[in-house]
C-alpha positions as CSV (number, residue, x, y, z in Angstrom):
1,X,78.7,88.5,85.9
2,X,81.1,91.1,87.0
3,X,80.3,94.5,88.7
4,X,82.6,97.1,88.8
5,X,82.4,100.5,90.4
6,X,85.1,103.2,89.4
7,X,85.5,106.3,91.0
8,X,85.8,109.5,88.9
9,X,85.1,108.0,85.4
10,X,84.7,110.3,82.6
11,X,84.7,108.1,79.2
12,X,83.5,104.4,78.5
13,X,84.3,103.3,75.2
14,X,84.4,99.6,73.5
15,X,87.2,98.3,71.1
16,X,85.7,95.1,69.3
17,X,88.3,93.2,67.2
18,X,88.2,89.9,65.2
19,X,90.6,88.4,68.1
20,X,89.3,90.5,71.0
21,X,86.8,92.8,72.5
22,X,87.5,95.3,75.1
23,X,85.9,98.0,77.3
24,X,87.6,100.8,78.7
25,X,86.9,103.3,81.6
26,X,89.1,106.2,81.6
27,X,89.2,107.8,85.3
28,X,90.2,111.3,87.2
29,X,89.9,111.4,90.9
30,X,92.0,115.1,92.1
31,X,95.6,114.3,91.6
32,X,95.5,110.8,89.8
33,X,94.1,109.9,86.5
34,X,94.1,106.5,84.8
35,X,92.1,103.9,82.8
36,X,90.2,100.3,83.4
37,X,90.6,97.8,80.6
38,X,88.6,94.6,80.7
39,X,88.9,92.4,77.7
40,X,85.8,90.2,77.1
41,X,86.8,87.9,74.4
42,X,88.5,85.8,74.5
43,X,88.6,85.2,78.2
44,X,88.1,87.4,80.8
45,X,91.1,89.8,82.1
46,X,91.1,93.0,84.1
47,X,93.7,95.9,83.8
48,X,93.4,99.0,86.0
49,X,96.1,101.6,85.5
50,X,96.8,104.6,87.5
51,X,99.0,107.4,87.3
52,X,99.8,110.4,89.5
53,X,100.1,113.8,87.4
């Protein structure tokens, strides 16, 4: 189980593939915008990007 809070999100979308499956959070908190990634299939793996604009 995982349980992740983010800040600011404004879009959750899901990418399934034949190889993969993927969620992604895209984020805006004031100065900084970015996007969460987790990829469910086929093992678990986080990404959290963040950029200043």
């Amino acid at each position: 189980m995982v349980d992740i809070y983010r800040e600011g999100a404004t879009r959750l979308s899901f990418a399934p593939g034949k190889l993969t499956g993927n969620i992604f959070v895209d984020f805006e908190m004031g100065d900084c915008a970015g996007i969460l990634e987790i990829q469910i299939t086929p093992q678990l793996k986080v990404q959290d990007r963040l950029l200043y604009h």
